[in-house]
PyMOL Python script that loads the backbone (N, CA, C, O; Angstrom):
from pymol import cmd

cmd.read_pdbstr("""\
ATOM      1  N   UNK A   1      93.687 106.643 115.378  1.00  0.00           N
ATOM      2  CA  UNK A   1      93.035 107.936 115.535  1.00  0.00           C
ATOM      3  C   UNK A   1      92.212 108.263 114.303  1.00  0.00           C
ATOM      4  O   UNK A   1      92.471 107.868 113.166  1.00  0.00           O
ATOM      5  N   UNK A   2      91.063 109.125 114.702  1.00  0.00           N
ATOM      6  CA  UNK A   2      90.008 109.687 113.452  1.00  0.00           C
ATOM      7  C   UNK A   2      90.499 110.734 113.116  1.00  0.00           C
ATOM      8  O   UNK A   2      90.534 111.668 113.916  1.00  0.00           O
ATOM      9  N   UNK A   3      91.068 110.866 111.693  1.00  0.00           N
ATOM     10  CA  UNK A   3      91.788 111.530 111.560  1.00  0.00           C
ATOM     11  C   UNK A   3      91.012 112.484 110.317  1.00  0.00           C
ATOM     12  O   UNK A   3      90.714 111.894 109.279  1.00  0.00           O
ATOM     13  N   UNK A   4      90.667 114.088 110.455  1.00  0.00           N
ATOM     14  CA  UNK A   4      89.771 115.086 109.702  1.00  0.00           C
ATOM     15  C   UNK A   4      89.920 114.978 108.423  1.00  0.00           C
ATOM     16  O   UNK A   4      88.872 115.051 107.782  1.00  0.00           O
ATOM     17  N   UNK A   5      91.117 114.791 107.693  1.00  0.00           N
ATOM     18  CA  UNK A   5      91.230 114.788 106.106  1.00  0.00           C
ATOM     19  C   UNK A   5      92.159 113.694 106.098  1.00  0.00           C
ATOM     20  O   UNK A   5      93.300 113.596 106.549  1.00  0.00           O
ATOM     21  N   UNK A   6      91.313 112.788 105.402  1.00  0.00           N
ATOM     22  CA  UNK A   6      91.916 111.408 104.719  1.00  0.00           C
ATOM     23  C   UNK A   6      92.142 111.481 103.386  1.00  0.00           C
ATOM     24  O   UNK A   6      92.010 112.602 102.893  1.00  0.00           O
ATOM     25  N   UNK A   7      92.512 110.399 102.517  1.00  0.00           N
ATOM     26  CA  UNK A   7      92.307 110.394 101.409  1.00  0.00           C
ATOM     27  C   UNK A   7      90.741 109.165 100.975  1.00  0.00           C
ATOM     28  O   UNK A   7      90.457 108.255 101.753  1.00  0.00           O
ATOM     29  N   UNK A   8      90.198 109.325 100.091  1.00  0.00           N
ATOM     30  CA  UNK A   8      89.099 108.840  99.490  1.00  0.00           C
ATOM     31  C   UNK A   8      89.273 108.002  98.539  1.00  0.00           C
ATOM     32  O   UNK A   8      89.706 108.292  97.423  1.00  0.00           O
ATOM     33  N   UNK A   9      88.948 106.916  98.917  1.00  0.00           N
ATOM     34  CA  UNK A   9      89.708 106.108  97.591  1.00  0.00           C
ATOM     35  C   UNK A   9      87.891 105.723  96.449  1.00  0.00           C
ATOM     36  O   UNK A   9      86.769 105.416  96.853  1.00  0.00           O
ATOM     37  N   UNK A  10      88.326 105.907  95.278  1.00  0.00           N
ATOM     38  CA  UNK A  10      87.310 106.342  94.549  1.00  0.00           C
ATOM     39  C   UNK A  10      87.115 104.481  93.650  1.00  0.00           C
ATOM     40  O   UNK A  10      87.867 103.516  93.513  1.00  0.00           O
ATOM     41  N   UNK A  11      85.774 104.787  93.269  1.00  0.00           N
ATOM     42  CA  UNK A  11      85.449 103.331  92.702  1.00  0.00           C
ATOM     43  C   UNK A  11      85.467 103.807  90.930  1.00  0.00           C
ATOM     44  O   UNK A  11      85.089 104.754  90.240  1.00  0.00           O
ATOM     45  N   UNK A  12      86.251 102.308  90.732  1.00  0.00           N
ATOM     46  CA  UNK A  12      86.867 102.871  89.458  1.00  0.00           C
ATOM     47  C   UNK A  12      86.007 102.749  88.471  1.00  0.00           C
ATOM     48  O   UNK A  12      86.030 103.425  87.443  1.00  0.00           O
ATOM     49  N   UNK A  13      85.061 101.718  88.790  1.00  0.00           N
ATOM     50  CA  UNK A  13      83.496 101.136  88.385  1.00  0.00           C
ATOM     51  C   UNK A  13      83.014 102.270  88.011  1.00  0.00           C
ATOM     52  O   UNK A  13      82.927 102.389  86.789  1.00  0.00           O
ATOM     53  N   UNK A  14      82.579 103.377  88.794  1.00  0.00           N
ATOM     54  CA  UNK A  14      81.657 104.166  88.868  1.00  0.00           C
ATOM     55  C   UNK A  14      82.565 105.578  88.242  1.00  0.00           C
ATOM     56  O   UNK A  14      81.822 106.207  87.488  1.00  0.00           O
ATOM     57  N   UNK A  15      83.742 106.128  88.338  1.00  0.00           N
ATOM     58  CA  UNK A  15      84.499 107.049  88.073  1.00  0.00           C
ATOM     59  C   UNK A  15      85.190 106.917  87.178  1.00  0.00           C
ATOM     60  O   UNK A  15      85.798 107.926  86.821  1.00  0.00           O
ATOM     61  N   UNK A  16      85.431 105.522  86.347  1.00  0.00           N
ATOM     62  CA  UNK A  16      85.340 105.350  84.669  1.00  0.00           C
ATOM     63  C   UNK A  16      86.909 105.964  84.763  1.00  0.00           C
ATOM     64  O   UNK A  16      87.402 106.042  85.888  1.00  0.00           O
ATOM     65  N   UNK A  17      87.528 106.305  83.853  1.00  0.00           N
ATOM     66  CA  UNK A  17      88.709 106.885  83.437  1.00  0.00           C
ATOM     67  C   UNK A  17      88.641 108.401  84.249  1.00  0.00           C
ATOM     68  O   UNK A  17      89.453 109.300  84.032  1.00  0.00           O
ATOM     69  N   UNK A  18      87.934 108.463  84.858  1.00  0.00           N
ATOM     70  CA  UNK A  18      87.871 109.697  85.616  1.00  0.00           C
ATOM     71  C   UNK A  18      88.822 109.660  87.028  1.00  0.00           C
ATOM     72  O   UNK A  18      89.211 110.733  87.490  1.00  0.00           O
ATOM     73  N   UNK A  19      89.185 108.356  87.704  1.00  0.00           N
ATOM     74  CA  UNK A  19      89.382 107.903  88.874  1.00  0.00           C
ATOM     75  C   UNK A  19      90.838 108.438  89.239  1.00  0.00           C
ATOM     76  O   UNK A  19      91.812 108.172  88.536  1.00  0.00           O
ATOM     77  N   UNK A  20      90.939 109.515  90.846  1.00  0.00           N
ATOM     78  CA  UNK A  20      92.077 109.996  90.489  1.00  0.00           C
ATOM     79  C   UNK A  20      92.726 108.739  91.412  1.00  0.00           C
ATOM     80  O   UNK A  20      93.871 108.360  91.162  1.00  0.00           O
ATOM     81  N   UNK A  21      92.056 108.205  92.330  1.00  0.00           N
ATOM     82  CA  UNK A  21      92.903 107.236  93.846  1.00  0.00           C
ATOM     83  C   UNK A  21      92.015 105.886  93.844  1.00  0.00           C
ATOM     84  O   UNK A  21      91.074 105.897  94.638  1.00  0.00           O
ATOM     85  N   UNK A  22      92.146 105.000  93.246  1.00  0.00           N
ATOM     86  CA  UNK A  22      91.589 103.699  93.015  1.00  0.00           C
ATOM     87  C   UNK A  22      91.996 102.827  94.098  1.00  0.00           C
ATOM     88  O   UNK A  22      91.279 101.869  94.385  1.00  0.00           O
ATOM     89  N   UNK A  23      93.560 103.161  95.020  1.00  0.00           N
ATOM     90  CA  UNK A  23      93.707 102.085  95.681  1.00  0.00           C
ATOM     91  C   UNK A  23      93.727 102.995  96.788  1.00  0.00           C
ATOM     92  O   UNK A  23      93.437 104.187  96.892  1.00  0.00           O
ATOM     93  N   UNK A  24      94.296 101.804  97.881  1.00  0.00           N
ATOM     94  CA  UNK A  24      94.905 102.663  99.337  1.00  0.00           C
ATOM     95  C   UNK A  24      96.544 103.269  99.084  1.00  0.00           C
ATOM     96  O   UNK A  24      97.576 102.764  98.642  1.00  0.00           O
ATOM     97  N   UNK A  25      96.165 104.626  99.618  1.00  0.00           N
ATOM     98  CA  UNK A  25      97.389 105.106  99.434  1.00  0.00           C
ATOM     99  C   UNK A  25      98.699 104.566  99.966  1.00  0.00           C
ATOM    100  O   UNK A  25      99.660 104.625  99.199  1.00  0.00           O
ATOM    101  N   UNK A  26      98.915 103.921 101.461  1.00  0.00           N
ATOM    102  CA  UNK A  26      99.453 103.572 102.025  1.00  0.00           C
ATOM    103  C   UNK A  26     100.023 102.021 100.906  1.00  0.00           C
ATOM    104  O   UNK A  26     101.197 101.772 100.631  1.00  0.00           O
ATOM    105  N   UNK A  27      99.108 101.410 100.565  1.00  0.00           N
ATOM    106  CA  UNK A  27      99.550 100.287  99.997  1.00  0.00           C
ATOM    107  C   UNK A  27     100.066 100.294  98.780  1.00  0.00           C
ATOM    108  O   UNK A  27     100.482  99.218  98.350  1.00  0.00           O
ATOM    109  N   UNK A  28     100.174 101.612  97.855  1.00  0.00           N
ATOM    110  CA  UNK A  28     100.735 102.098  96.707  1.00  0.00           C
ATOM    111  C   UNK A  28     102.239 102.360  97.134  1.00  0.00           C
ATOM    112  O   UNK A  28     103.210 101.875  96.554  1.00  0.00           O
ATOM    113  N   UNK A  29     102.272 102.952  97.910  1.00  0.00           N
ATOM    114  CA  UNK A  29     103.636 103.433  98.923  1.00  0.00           C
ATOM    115  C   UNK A  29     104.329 102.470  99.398  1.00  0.00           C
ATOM    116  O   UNK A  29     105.531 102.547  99.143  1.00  0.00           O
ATOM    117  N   UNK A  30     103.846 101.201 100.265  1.00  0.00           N
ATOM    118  CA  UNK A  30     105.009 100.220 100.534  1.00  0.00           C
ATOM    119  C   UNK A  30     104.866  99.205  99.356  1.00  0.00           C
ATOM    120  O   UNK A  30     105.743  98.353  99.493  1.00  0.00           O
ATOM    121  N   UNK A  31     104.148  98.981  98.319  1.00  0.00           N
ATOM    122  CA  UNK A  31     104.501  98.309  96.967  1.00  0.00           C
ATOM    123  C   UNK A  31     105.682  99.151  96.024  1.00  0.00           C
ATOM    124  O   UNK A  31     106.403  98.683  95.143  1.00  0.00           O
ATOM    125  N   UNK A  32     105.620 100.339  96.456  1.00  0.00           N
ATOM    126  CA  UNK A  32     106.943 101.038  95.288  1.00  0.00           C
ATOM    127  C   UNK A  32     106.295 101.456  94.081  1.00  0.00           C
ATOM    128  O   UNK A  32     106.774 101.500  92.948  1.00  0.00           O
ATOM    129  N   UNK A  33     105.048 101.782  94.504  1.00  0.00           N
ATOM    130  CA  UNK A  33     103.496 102.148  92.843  1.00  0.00           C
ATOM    131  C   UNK A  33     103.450 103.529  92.973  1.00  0.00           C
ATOM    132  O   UNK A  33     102.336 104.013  93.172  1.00  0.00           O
ATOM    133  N   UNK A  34     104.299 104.190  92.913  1.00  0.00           N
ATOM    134  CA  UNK A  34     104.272 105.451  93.113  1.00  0.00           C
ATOM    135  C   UNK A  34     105.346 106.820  92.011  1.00  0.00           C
ATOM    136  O   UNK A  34     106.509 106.423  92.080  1.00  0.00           O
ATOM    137  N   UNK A  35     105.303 107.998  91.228  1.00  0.00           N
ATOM    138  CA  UNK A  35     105.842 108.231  90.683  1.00  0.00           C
ATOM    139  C   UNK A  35     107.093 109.073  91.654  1.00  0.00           C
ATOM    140  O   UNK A  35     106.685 109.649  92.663  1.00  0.00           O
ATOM    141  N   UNK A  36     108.448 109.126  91.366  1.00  0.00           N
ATOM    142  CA  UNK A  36     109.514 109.732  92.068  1.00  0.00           C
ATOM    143  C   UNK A  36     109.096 111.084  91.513  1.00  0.00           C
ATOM    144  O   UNK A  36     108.646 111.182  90.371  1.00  0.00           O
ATOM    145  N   UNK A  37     109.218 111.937  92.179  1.00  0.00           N
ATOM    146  CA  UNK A  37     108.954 113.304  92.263  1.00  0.00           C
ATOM    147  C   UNK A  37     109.657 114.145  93.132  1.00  0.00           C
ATOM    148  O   UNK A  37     110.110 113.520  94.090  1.00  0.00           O
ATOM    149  N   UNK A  38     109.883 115.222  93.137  1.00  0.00           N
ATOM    150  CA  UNK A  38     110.687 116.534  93.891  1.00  0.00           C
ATOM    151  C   UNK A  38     109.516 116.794  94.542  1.00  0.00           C
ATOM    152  O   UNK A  38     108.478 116.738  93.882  1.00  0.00           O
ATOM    153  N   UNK A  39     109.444 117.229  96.390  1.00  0.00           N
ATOM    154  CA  UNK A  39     108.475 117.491  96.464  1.00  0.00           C
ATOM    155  C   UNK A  39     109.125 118.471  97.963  1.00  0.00           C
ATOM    156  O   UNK A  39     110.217 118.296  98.502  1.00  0.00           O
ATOM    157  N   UNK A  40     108.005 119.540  98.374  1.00  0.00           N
ATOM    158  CA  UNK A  40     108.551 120.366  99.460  1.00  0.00           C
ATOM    159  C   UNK A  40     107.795 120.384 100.863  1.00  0.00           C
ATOM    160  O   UNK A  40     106.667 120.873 100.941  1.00  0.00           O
ATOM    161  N   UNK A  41     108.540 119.758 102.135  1.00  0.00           N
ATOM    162  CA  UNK A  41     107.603 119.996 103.051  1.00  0.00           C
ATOM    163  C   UNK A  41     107.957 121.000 104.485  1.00  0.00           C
ATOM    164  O   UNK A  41     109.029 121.043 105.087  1.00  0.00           O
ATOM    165  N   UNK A  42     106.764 121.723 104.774  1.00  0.00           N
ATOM    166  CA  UNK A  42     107.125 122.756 105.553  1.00  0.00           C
ATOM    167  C   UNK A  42     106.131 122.650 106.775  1.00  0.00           C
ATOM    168  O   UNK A  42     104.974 122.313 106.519  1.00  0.00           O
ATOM    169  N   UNK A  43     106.422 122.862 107.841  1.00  0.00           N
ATOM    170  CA  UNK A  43     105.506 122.649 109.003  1.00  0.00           C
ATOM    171  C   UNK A  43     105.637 124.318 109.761  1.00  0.00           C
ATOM    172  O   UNK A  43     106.681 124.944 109.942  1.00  0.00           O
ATOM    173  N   UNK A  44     104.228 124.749 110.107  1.00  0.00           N
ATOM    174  CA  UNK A  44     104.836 126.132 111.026  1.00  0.00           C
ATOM    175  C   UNK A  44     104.581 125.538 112.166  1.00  0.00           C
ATOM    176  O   UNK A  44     104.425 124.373 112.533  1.00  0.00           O
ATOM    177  N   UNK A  45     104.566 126.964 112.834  1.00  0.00           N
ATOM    178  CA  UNK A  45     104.835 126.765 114.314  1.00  0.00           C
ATOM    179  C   UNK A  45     103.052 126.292 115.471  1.00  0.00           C
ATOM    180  O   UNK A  45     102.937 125.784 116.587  1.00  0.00           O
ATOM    181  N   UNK A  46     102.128 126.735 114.568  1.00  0.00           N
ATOM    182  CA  UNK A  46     100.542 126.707 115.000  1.00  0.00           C
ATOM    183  C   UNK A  46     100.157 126.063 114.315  1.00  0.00           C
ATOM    184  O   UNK A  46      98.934 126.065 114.457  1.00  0.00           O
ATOM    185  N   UNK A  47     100.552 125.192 113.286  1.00  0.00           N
ATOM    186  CA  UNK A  47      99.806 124.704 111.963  1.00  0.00           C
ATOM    187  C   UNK A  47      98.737 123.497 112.734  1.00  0.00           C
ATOM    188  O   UNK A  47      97.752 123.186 112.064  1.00  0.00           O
ATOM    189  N   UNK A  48      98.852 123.035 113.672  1.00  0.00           N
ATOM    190  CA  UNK A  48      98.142 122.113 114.173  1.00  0.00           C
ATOM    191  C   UNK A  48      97.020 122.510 115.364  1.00  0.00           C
ATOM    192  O   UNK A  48      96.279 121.729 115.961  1.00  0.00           O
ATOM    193  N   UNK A  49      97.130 124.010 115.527  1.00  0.00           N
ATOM    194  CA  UNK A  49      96.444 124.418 116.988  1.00  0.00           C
ATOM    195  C   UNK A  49      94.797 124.157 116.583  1.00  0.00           C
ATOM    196  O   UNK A  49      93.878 124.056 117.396  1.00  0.00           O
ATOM    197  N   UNK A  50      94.701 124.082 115.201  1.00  0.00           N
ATOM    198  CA  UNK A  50      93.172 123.798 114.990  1.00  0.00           C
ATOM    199  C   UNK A  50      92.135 122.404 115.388  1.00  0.00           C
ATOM    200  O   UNK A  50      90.908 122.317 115.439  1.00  0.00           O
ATOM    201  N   UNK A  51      93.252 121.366 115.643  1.00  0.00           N
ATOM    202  CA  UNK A  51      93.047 120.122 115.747  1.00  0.00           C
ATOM    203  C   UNK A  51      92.575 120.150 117.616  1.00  0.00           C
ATOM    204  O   UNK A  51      91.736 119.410 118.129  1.00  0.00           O
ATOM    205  N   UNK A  52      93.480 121.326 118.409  1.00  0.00           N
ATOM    206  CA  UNK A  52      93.614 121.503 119.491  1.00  0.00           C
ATOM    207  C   UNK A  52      92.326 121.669 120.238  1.00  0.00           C
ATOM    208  O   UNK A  52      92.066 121.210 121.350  1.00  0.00           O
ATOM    209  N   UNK A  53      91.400 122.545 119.298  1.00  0.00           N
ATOM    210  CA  UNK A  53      90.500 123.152 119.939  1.00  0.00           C
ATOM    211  C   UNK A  53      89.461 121.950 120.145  1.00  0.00           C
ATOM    212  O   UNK A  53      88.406 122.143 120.751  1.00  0.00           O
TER     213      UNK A  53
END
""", "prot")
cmd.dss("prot")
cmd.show_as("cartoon", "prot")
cmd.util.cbc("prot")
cmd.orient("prot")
C-alpha cells in the first residue's frame, strides 16, 4: 500500500553531518541499530477516519 507519511531516507553525501535517516528504517530495526528507549503509544477512536475519506 501507498502509504501518506513515510519516512525519507536522506543522502548523507549531500546532508553532510546534517543527516538525520541515512538508512531504511525497517532495516535499522531488524539489524538491532537502533537506540532502547521508553516510548508511548496511543491510538483514538477516529484517528484514521482521514485516510477514509
Amino acid at each position: 500500500t501507498d502509504r501518506k507519511f513515510k519516512p525519507t531516507i536522506e543522502d548523507a553525501r549531500i546532508a553532510g553531518d546534517n543527516a538525520f535517516l541515512t538508512e531504511c528504517p525497517l532495516r535499522l530495526y531488524k539489524d538491532g541499530n537502533f537506540s532502547s528507549v521508553p516510548y508511548l503509544m496511543i491510538f483514538m477512536k477516529d484517528e484514521m477516519m482521514s485516510y477514509c475519506a
